[in-house]
N, C-alpha and C positions, 0 to 999 in steps of 0.2 A: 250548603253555606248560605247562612242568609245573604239577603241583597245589599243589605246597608252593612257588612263586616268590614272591617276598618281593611285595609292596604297595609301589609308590612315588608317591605324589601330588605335584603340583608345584602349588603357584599360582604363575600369572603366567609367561608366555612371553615374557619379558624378558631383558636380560645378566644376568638373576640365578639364572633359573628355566630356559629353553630348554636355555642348555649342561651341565646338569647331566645332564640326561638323553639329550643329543648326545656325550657324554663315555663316559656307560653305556654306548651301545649301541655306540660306536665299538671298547672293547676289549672288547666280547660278556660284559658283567654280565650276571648274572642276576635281572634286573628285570622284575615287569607294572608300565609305567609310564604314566602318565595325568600327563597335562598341564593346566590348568582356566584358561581366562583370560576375561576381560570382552569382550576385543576381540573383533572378526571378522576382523580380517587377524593374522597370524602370521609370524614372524620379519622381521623388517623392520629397517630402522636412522632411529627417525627423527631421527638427529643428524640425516639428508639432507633433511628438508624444507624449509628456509627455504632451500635452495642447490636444490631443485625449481623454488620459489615465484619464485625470483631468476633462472630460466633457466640455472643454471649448469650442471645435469642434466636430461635432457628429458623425465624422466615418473617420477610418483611409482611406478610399476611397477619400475623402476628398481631401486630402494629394496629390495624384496623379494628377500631370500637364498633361501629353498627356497621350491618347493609341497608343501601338504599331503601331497600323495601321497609324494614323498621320506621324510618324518616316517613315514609307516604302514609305508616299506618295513623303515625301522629297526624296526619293531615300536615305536613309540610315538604313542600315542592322545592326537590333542588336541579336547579340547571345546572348542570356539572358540563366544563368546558367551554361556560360562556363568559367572556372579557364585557365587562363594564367597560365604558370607551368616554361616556362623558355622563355628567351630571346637571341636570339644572333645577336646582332646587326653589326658584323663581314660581316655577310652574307643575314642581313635582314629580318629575318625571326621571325615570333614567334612559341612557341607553348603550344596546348592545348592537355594536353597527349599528346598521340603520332600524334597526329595532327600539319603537319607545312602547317603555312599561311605564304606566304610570301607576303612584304610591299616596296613601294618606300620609305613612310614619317610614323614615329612613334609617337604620345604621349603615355605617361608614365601617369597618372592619375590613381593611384592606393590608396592614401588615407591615412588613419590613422590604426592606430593598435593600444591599450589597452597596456600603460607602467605601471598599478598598479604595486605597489610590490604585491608579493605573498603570503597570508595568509590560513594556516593553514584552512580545511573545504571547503575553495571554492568549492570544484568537487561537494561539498551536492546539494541535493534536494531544490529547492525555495532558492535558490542563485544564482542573476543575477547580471550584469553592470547596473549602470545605465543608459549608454549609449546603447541605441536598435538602432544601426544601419539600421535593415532592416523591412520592412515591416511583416514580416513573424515571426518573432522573438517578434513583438510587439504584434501582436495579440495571441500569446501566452502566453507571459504577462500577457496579461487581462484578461486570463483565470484564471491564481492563481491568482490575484490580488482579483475577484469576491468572493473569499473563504476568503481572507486575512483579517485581524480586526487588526494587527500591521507589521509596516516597521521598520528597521532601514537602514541606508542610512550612505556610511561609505564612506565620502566625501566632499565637499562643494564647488563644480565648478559649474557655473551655471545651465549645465545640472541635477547635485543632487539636488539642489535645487529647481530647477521646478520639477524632481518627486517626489521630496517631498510635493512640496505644493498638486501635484496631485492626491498624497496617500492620502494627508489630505482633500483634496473635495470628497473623495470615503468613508468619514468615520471613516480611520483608525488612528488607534493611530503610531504619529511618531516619530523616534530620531534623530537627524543628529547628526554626530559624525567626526568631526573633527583632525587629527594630528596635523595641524600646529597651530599658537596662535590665530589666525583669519580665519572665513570664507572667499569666495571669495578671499582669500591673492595674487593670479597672477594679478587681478584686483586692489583690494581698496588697501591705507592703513587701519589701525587699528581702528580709529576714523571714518570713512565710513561704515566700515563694522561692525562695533558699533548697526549702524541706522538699518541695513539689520538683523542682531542677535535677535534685540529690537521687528522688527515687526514681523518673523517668531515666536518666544515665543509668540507674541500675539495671534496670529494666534490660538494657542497650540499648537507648535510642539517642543519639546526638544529640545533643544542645547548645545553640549559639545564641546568645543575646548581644544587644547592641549593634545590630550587624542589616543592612539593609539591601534588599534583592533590586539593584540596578533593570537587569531583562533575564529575560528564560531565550532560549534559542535552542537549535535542533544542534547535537553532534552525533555526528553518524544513527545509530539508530534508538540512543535515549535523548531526554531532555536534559538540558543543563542549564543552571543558575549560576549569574556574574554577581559576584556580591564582589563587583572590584578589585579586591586583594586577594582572592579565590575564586574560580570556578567548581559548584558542587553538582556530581550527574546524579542521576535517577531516571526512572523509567518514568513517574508520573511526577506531578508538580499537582500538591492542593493550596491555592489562593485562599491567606486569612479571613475569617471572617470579623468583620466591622459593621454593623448595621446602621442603618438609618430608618425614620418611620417613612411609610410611602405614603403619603398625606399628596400625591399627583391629581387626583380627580380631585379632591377637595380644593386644593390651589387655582386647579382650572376653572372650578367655579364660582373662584370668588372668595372661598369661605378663609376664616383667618386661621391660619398655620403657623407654628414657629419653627427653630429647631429643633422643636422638641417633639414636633407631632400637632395634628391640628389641636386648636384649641378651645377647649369645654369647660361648662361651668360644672357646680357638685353634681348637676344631675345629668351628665355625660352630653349635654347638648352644645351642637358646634353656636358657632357664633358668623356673622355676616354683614357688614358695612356698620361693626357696634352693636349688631342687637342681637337676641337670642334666638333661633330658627326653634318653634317649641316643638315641633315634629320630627326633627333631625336630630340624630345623637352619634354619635364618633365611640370605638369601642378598641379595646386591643391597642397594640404595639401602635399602632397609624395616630394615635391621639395620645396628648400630652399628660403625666401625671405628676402631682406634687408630691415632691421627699418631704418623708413624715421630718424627719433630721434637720434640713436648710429651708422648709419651708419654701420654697422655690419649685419652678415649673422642674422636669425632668424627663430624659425619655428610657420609661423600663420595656422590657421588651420580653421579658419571661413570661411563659403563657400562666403561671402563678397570678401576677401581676394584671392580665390581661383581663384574665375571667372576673376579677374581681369587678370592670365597667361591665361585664355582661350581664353580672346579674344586680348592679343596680339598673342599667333601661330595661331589663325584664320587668323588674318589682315598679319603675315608672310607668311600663305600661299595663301595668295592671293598676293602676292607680296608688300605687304606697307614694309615700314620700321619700324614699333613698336618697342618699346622697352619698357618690363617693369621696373617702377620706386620705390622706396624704397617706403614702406605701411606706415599708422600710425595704422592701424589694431584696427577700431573702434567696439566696444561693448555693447552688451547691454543685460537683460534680465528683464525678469517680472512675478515677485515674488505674487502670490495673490493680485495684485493691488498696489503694490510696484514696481517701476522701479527704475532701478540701469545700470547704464554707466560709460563706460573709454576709453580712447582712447589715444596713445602715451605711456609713460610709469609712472610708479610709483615708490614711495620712493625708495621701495627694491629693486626694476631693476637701477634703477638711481646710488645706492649705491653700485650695480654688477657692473656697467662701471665707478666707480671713477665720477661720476657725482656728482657735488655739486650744490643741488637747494636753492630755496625759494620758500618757501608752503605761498599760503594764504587760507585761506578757510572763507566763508560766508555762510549765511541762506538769503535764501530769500525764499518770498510767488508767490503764481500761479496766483494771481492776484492780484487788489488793496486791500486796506487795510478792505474799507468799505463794498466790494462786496463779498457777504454770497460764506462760500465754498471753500474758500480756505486755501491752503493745503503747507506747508514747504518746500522748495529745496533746499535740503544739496548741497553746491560744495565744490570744493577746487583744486585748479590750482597750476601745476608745473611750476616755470621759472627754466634756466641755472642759475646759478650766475653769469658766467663772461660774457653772451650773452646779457642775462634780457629774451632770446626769451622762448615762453610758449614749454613746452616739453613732458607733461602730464595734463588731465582731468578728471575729475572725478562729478558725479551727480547721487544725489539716493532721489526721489522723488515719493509721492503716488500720482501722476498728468503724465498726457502725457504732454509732455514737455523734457524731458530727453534725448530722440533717439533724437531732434531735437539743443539742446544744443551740446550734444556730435558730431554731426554731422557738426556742425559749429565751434567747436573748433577742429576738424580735420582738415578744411579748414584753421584754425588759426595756427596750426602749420607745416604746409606743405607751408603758406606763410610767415614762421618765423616771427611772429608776435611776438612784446614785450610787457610786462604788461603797457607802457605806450599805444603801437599801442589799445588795448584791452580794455583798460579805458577811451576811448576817441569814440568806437564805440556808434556807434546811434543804437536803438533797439524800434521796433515798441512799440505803444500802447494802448491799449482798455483796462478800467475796468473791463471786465469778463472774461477777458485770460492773465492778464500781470500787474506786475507793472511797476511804471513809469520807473525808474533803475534795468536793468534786473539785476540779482545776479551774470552773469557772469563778467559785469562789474566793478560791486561791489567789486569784489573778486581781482582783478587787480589794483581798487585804492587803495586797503586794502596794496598791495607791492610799488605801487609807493607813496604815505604816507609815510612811514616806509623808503623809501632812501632819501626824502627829509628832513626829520627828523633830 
C-alpha cells in the first residue's frame, strides 16, 4: 500500500456500508479500507431469515455471500465485533473504546434501531423482535422455536408477517395482533390488506386488528398477552417491528440528524453546524432520503433503497460526479404463496402531504381465461388529481407476477406517467402467463373512463 493512500473507514457491513467498499476495490481505487461492525458474521442477507426459520431455505449458512477471506483478498480489512463508540469528525478520527483510528474519508452506515413502544414484560423469557437482525441472534431463535407449539406476533410489517407464516410451517399455533385498523397499513390501503388478512386466516393463523397489547406476563409455564378485554397465551411472544434510523454516533457528534435519518446532500454527504463535511458521507437506512412522490425528506429502510447511497459515494470516491436522486421505495413480500407489493405512496401518506388522489382498483387473472391455473391479481393505482400522474401502486396476488408489476410501475412513476400515458401501454402476451389486457392497464382505463364521463 502506498504511503500517501487515502483512509477510508466504513461503519457498518451492511447495504449501506459493505458495497461501498466492494465497489472500490472492484474498479481498483486507491483505498486503505477498514470496515468496523458490531457483528461477528459478515455479509449476509438477513431479509432470509424468517424464510430459514420457515424451512423454506435449509441453513442460515445459506444466507452468507462471501467469506472473510474473499474481503482480505480485495484488500479490505474487517473488524468484525468491533462497536464504534464515538466519532469526531472535527479531527477525523474514530473510536472503538479507547481505540482511535484515525481516517481521511468516512461513511456512516450504521442502520436501524427497534422504535416499538414499550410494553410491560418485554425483559421476560421467550420474548423476541420479530426482527433478528444478526446471524447469531437467529440461530438462537431456533432453538426456542424447536420447544414452541404457540407464537403470538404483536405486529404486522412485513417482517411479522413472514415470521408468522414461518411459525406456522414449524407447526405452531399463531396469532398476529395488530394495533392499527389494518395489517401492513405503511403499505396497503384497507381494501388490500383485506386480501392479505383473508389468506393468512386461511392459512390458520389468527388475526386481530385494532387491538393493542397493554403487558406480556408469565402464567404458569407460557407467556400471556393482556390486550384488556382478553388475555392470549402462547409459548413465545415476537415484539413488532417499527424501525427507526440509528443516526446515534452522528448526533453525538454534532452532525445534523432529523427524523428521518442523518442529513445529506445529492452526493451522500453529512452536513455540520450548516456546512458540508466534504470527506464524510452517511449511507443506508441511518441517512435520510427524498420520495421521488412528495418531494420531501423520508426515512426508507429497504436494503434496495440503501445500496442505492452506496454506490453513489463509491462512484464519489472515485471521482464521478453522482448524485443521489429521490426513491419511489419499491416493496414487496411473500406471505405463504401470497405476494403483496407497493411502491410510491398510499391513501394514508397521500392524505399526510395534503395530496388529493384518484383510486382506481381492478382484478385481473395470471393468465387467459381458458388456461387451467390461474389465480386473481388485486391492483389499484394512485393518480394526483390535479397531475393525473400515477403516485402510488399496489398488488397482492398468489402468482409471481407482483415484484414485476411493482417494478414497472416504479418506472411509471419516476417517468411521471398519467393514467392516460398507462392505459394505452402495450403489455406482452401468452396464454399460460398473461391475459390479453394486463390488469395494470385495466386499472388506468378504469380513471380515464370516469373523466371522460
Amino acid at each position: 500500500m502506498a504511503k500517501n493512500t487515502p483512509k477510508l473507514v466504513i461503519i457498518g457491513s451492511g447495504s449501506g456500508g459493505l458495497p461501498v467498499a466492494s465497489e472500490l476495490k472492484k474498479y481498483g481505487a486507491n483505498y486503505d479500507v477498514t470496515v468496523f461492525t458490531r457483528d461477528t458474521d459478515i455479509a449476509y442477507s438477513p431479509c432470509g431469515i424468517p424464510f430459514v426459520l420457515g424451512g423454506d431455505i435449509p441453513s442460515f449458512d445459506d444466507l452468507l455471500m462471501e467469506e472473510m477471506a474473499h474481503y482480505t483478498k480485495m484488500g479490505i480489512k474487517i473488524r468484525a465485533g468491533a462497536e464504534v463508540t464515538r466519532l469526531d469528525t472535527d479531527t477525523n478520527r474514530i473510536f472503538v473504546g479507547d481505540e482511535e483510528v484515525e481516517y481521511d474519508f468516512l461513511v456512516i452506515a450504521t442502520g436501524t434501531i427497534q422504535s416499538a413502544h414499550a410494553i410491560e414484560g418485554e425483559e421476560l423469557g421467550r420474548v423476541f423482535a420479530a426482527h433478528v437482525k444478526t446471524l447469531k441472534a437467529a440461530r438462537e431463535l431456533e432453538e426456542y422455536l424447536k420447544e414452541a407449539r404457540s407464537a403470538i406476533i404483536l405486529g404486522s410489517g412485513s417482517i411479522d408477517l413472514e415470521m408468522a407464516v414461518a411459525c406456522l410451517k414449524r407447526g405452531m399455533n399463531v396469532t398476529v395482533v395488530e394495533e392499527r385498523a389494518c395489517l401492513l397499513s405503511d403499505w396497503l390501503d384497507a381494501e388490500m390488506a383485506e386480501v392479505v388478512r383473508a389468506h393468512l386466516e386461511g392459512l390458520g393463523i389468527g388475526v386481530f386488528t385494532g387491538k393493542k397489547a397493554m403487558r406480556i406476563k408469565e402464567l404458569g409455564n407460557v407467556k400471556a398477552v393482556d390486550f384488556g378485554d382478553e388475555t392470549i397465551k402462547a409459548d413465545i411472544v415476537l415484539t413488532g417491528t417499527d424501525f427507526k434510523p440509528d443516526a446515534r454516533l452522528a448526533m453525538q457528534d454534532g452532525i445534523e440528524v432529523s427524523e428521518y435519518g442523518i442529513v445529506i446532500d445529492e452526493a451522500c454527504r453529512v452536513k455540520k453546524r450548516g456546512r458540508i463535511l466534504e470527506n464524510v458521507f452517511a449511507s443506508g437506512a441511518c441517512s435520510q432520503t427524498v420520495d421521488f412522490v412528495t418531494g420531501r425528506a423520508d426515512f426508507f429502510f429497504r436494503a434496495s433503497s440503501s445500496i442505492k447511497k452506496a454506490q453513489v459515494i463509491a462512484e464519489r470516491l472515485m471521482g464521478k460526479e453522482s448524485i443521489l436522486k429521490p426513491q419511489v421505495n419499491p416493496m414487496v413480500t411473500v406471505l405463504g404463496g401470497l405476494h403483496a407489493g407497493c411502491v410510491g405512496i398510499n391513501s394514508r401518506k397521500a392524505a399526510d402531504h395534503g395530496i388529493r388522489v384518484k383510486a382506481a382498483k381492478a382484478l385481473g387473472v395470471s393468465n387467459s381465461r381458458y388456461y387451467p391455473g390461474g389465480k386473481t391479481i388485486h391492483m389499484k393505482l394512485l393518480f394526483e388529481e390535479s397531475s393525473g400522474r400515477l403516485i402510488g401502486g399496489q398488488v397482492v396476488s398468489w402468482e409471481r407476477g407482483v415484484k414485476e408489476r411493482i417494478d414497472a410501475l416504479g418506472m411509471a412513476i419516476r417517468c411521471c406517467l398519467t393514467s392516460d400515458d398507462i392505459s394505452e401501454l402495450e403489455t406482452s402476451y401468452s396464454p399460460p402467463v398473461a391475459h390479453l389486457t394486463d390488469v395494470m392497464t385495466e386499472a388506468a382505463r378504469y380513471i380515464k373512463r370516469n373523466d371522460e364521463a
